[in-house]
Backbone bond lengths (Angstrom), bond angles and torsions (degrees), N, CA, C in turn:
res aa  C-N    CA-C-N  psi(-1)  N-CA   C-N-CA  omega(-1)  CA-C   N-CA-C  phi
1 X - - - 1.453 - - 1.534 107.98 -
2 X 1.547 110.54 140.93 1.422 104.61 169.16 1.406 136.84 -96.01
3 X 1.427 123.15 147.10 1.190 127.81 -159.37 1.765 109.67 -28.10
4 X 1.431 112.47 -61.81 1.642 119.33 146.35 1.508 105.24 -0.04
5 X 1.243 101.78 -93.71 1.826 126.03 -158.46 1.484 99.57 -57.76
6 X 1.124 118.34 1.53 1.893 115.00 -178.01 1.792 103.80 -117.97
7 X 1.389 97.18 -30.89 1.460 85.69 170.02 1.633 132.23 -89.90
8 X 1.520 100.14 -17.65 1.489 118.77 156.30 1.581 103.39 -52.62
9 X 1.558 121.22 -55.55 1.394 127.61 -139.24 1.784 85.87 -73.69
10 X 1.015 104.80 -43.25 2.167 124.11 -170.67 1.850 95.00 -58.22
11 X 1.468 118.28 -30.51 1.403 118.23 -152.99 1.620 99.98 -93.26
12 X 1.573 101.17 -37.59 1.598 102.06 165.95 1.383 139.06 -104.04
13 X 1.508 92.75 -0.36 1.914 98.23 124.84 1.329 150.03 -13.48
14 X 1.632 84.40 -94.73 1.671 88.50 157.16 0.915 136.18 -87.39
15 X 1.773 112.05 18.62 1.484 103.06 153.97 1.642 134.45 -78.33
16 X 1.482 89.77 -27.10 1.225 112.74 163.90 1.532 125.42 -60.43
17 X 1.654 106.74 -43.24 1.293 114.22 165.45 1.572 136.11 -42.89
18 X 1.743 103.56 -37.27 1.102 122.65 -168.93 1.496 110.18 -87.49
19 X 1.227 109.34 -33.38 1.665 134.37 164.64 1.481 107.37 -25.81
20 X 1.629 94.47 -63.57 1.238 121.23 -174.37 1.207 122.48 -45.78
21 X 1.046 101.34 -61.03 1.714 127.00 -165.87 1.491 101.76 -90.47
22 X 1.607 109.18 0.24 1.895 92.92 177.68 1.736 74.83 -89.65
23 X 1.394 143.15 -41.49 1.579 143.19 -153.32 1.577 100.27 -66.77
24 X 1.314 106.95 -62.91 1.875 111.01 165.48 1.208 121.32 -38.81
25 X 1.602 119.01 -26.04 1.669 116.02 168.23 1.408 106.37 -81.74
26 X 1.377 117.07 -32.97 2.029 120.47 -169.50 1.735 76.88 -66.86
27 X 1.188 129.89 -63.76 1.557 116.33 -140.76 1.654 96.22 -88.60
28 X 1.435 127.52 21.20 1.493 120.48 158.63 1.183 117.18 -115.79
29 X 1.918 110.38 -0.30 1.028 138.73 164.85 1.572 122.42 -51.91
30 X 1.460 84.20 -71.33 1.593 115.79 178.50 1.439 97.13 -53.73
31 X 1.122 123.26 -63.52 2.135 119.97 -167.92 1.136 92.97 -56.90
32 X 1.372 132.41 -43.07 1.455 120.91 -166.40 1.386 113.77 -76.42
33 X 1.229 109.12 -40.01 2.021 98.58 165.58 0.953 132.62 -69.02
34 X 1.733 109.10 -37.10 2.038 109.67 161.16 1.296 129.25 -35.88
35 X 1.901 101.94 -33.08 1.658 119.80 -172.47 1.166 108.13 -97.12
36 X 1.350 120.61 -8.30 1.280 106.99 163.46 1.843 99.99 105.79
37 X 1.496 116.61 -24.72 1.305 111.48 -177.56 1.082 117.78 -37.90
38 X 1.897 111.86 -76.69 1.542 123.01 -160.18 1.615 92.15 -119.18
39 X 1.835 90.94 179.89 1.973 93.33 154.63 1.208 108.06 -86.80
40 X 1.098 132.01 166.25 1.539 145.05 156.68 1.629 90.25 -39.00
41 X 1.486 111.06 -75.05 1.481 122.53 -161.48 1.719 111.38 -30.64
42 X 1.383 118.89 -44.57 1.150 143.33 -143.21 1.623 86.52 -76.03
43 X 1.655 101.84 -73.35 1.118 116.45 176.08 1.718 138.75 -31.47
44 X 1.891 98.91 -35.91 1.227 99.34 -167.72 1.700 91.44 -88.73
45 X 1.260 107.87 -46.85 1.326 101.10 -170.86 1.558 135.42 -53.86
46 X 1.147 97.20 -1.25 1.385 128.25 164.91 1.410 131.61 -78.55
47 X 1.826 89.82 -39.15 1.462 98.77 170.25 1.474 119.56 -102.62
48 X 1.705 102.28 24.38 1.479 97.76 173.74 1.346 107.33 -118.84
49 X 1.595 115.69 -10.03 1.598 130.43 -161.58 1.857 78.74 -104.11
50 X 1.354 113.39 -49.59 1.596 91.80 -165.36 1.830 121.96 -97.48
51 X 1.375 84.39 57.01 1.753 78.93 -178.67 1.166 90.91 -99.29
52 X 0.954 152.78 -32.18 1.755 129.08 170.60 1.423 129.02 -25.72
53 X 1.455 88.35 -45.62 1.286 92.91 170.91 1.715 144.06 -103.40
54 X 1.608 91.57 -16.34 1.676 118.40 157.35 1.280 107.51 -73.05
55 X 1.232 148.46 -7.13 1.430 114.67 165.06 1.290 106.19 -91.44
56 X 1.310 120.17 -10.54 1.497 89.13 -175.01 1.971 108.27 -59.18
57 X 1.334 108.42 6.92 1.461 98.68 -176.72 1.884 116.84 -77.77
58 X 1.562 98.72 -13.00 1.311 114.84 -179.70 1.075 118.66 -126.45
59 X 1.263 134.96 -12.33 1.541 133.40 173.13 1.571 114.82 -81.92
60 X 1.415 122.05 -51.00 1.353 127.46 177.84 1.640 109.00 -53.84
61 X 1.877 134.55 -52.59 0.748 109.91 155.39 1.419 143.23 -50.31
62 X 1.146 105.65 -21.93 1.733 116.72 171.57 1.329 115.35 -65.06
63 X 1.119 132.89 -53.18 1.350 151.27 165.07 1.880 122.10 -36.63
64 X 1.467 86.64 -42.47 1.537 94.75 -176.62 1.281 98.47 -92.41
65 X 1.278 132.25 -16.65 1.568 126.02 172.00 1.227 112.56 -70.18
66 X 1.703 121.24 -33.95 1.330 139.00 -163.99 1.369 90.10 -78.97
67 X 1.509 129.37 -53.35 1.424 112.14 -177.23 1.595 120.92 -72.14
68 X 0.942 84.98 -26.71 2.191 81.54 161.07 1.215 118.59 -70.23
69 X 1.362 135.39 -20.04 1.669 114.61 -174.69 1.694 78.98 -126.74
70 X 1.644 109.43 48.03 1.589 91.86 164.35 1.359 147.31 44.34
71 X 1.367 111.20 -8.25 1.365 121.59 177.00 1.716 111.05 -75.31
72 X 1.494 89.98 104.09 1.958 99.73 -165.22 1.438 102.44 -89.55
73 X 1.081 128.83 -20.38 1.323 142.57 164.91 1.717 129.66 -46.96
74 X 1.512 86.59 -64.22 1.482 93.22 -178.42 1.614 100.48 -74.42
75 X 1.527 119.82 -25.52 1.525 103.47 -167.33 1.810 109.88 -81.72
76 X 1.494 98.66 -23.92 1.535 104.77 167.00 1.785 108.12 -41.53
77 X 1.140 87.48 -48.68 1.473 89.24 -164.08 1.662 121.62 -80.78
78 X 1.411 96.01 -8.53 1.707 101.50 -177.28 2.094 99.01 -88.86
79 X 1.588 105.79 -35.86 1.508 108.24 -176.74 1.501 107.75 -72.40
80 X 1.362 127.18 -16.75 1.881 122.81 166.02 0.986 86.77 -75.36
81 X 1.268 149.18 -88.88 1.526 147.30 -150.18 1.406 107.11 -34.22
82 X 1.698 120.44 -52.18 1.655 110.74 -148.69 1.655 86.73 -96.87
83 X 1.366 111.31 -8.46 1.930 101.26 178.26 1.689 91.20 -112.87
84 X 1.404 131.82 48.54 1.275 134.32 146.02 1.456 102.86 -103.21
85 X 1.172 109.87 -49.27 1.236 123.83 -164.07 1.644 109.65 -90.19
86 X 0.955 123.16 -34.19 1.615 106.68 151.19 1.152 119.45 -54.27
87 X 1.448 132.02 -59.39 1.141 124.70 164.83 1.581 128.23 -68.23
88 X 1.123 131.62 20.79 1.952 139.62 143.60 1.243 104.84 -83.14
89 X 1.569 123.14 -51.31 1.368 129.22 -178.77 1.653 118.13 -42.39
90 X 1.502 98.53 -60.76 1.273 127.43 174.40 1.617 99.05 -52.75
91 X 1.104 115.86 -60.40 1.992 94.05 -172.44 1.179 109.69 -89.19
92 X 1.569 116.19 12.33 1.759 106.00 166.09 1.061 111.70 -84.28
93 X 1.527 120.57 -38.30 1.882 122.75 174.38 1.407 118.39 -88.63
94 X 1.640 135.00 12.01 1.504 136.12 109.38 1.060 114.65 -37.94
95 X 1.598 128.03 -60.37 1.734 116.97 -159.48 1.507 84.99 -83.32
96 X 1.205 167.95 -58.67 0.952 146.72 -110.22 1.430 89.08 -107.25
97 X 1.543 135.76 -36.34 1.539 134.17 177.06 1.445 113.82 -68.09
98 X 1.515 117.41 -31.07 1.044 118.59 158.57 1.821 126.15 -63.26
99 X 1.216 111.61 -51.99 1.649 127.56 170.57 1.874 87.19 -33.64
100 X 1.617 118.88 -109.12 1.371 144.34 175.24 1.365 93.78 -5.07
101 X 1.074 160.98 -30.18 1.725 143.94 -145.90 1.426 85.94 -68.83
């Protein structure tokens, strides 16, 4: 595979990653409204506004795995992804702090 095709492969990764972890918020969602904690609503929207900052719960370990089996490629491609998406995150809760005034 070429250097290309590994940093693509790293980029839809964590898209997948994030996929993930928006579904892991619906299903901590769901326990939490059965119990009465939160709403679902509350919950997800949280986990769709705060992935900027929730992945770092899965990318940094990813990263340091990537630098142990050397694969510079795929991790190229996982660090554009999680610093795209910090920075979308980041100017969605500008416009939205701006919107609310």
């Amino acid at each position: 595979m070429t250097e290309f095709g590994k940093i693509l492969s790293g980029f839809f990764l964590v898209i997948g990653l994030h996929i993930l972890a928006f579904l892991a918020g619906g299903l901590i969602g769901l326990i939490a409204s059965s119990l009465g904690i939160y709403s679902i609503g509350s919950i997800l929207l949280f986990s769709a506004l705060g992935i900027g900052i929730t992945q770092l719960i899965y990318i940094i370990p990813l990263i340091i795995r990537l630098v142990r089996q050397r694969n510079w490629g795929l991790m190229k491609g996982v660090i554009i992804a999680a610093v795209l998406t910090a920075l979308l995150n980041g100017g969605c809760w500008l416009w939205f702090a701006g919107t609310f005034r």
